[in-house]
C-alpha positions in Angstrom: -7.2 29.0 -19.4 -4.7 25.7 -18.6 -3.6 25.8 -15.1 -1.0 22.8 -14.3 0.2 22.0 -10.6 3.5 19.9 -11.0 4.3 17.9 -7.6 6.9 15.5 -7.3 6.4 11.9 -5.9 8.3 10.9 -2.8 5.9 8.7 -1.4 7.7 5.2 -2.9 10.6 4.9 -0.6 11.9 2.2 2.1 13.0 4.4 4.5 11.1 5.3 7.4 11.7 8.9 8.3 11.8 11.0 10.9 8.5 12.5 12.3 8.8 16.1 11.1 9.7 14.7 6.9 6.6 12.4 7.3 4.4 15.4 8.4 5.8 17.0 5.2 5.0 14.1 3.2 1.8 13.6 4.6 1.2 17.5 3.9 2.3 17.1 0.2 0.1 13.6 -0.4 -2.8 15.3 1.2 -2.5 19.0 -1.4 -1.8 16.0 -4.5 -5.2 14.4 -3.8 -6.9 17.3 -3.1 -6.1 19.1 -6.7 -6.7 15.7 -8.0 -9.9 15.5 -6.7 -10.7 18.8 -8.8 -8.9 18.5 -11.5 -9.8 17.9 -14.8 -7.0 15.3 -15.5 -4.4 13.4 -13.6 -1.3 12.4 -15.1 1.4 10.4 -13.6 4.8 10.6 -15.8 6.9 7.2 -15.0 10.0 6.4 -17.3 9.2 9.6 -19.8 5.3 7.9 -20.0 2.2 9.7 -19.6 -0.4 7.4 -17.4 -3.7 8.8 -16.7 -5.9 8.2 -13.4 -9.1 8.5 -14.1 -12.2 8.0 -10.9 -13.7 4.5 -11.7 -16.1 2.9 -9.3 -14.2 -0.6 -8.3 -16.4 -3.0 -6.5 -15.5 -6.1 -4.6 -17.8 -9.2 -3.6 -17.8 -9.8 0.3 -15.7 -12.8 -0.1 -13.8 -11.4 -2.9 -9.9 -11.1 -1.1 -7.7 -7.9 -2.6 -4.4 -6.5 -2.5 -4.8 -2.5 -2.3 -0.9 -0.9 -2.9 0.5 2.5 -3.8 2.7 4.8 -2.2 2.6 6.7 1.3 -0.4 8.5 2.0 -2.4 7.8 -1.5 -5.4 7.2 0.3 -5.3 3.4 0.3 -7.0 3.2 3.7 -9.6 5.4 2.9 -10.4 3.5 -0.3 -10.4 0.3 1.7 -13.3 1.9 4.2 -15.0 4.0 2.1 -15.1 2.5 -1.5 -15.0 -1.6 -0.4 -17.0 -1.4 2.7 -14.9 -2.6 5.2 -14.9 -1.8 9.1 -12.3 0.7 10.4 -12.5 -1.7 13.4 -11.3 -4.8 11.4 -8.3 -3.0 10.0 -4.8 -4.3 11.3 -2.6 -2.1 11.7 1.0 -3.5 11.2 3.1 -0.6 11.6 2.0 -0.2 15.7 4.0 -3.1 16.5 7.8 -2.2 17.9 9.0 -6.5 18.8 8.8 -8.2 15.0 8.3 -11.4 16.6 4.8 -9.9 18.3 4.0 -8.8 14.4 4.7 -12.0 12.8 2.5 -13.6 15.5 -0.4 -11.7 14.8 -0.1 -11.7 11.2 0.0 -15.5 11.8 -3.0 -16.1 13.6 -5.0 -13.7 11.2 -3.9 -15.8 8.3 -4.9 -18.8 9.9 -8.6 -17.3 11.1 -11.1 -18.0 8.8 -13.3 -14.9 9.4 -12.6 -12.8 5.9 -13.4 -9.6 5.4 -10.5 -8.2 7.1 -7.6 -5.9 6.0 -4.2 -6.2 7.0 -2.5 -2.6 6.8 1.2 -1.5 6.5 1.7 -4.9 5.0 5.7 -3.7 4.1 6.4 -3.6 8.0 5.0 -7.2 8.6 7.5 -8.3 5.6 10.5 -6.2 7.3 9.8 -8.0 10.5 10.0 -11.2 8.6 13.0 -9.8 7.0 14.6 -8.8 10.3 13.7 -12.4 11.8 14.3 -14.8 8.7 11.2 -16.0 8.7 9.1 -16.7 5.5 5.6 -14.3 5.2 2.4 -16.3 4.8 0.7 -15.6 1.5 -2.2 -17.7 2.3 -4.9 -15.9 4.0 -9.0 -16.4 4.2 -11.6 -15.3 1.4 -12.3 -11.7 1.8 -9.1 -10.6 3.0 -7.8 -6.8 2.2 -3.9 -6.9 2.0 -2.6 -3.4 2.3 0.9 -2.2 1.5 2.8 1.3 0.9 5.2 0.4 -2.8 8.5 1.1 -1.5 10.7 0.4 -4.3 11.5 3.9 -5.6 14.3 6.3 -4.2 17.8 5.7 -3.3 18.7 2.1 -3.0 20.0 1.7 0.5 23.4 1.2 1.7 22.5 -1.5 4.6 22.5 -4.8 3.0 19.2 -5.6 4.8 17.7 -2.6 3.8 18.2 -4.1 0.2 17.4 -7.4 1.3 14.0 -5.9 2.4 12.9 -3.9 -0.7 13.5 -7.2 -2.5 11.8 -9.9 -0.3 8.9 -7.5 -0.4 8.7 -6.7 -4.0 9.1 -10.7 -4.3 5.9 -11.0 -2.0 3.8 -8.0 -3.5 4.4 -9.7 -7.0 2.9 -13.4 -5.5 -0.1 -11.9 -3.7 -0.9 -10.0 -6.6 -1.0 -12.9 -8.8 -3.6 -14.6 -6.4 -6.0 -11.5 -5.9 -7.9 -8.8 -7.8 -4.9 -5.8 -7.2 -5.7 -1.6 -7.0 -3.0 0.6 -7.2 -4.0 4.2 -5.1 -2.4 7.3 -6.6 -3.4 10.3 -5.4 -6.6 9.4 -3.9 -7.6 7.6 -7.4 -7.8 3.8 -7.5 -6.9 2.1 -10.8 -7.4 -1.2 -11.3 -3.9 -3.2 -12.1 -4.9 -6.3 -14.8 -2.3 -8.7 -16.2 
C-alpha cells in the first residue's frame, strides 16, 4: 500500500509573523520532519521538478567554516548541534536583539574574534539590521565559523520598499558566503549538501 502526506511549504518567507502563525508554522515544520523521518522517500516539487532528500552523513573538519540555510523550522539548528558538533552554548542567536545597531556590534566583534568554531544563527535578522541601518554585513569571519540563515526569498514580494530592499541585499549576501564555504541546505530535517 502507497500512503502519500502532501504538506505545503510556507517556511521561505520575509515576513516575520505574528506569534500565534509562527506557532502554526512551527507545528506544521515539526509533523513535515517527523513523516520525513519515517518515510520511505522525500520529495520536494520546486518549478514542476521532483528533488529528492535523501539522509546522508555530512561531516565538517573543526576548522572547516559552513553556511547551513533552509527555510523556518527545517531543523538547521539541530543539524548544527547534533550532526557538526558544535556547542549549543557558542550559538549566536541574532534574532534576540530588538536595537539593530546592538546586532551589528556583536556580529562585528564575532567576525573580528579569531576563536572559530562558532555559529552565528538567524543570520537574515543581522542582514535586515544592516538593511535598516545602511551598513554593509561583514562576510569575513574566522576558520570554523557556522553561518546560519532561514531562505526568505519565497512568498509574496512585499509592498514596503525596504522589505524588498531586504530580501535582495540578503539573497546578494547568502550567494557570496556561499561561494566562500562548504553550503547545506535543511529541508525537512534532511541536510543536502548544495555543490556548484
Amino acid at each position: 500500500r502507497l500512503l502519500a502526506v502532501i504538506s505545503d511549504g510556507i517556511y521561505s518567507d520575509s515576513v516575520i509573523y505574528d506569534e500565534y502563525t509562527q506557532k502554526y508554522r512551527r507545528a506544521l515544520a515539526m509533523t513535515d520532519r517527523k513523516i520525513a523521518g519515517i518515510a520511505d522517500e522525500t520529495i520536494e516539487i520546486t518549478a514542476g521538478r521532483e528533488v529528492r532528500h535523501e539522509m546522508t552523513v555530512i561531516k565538517r573538519r573543526s576548522d572547516e567554516s559552513m553556511f547551513v540555510t533552509g527555510g523556518a523550522f527545517q531543523g538547521k539548528t539541530d543539524f548544527i548541534v547534533e550532526e557538526l558538533g558544535t556547542k549549543k552554548e557558542d550559538v549566536f542567536d541574532c534574532s534576540g536583539f530588538a536595537d539593530p545597531k546592538a546586532l551589528i556590534r556583536e556580529v562585528g566583534n564575532l567576525a573580528s574574534d579569531k576563536k572559530g568554531g562558532r555559529c552565528i544563527k538567524h543570520l537574515e535578522r543581522y542582514i535586515y539590521a544592516c538593511c535598516i541601518q545602511q551598513a554593509d554585513p561583514v562576510s569575513d569571519f574566522p576558520n570554523g565559523t557556522v553561518l546560519c540563515g532561514n531562505d526568505i526569498f519565497c512568498g509574496v514580494v512585499p509592498i514596503d520598499a525596504t522589505e524588498r530592499k531586504y530580501r535582495e541585499v540578503c539573497g546578494r549576501y547568502y550567494q557570496k558566503i556561499a561561494s566562500k564555504m562548504r553550503t547545506v541546505r535543511a529541508f525537512c530535517g534532511i541536510a543536502t549538501e548544495l555543490v556548484n
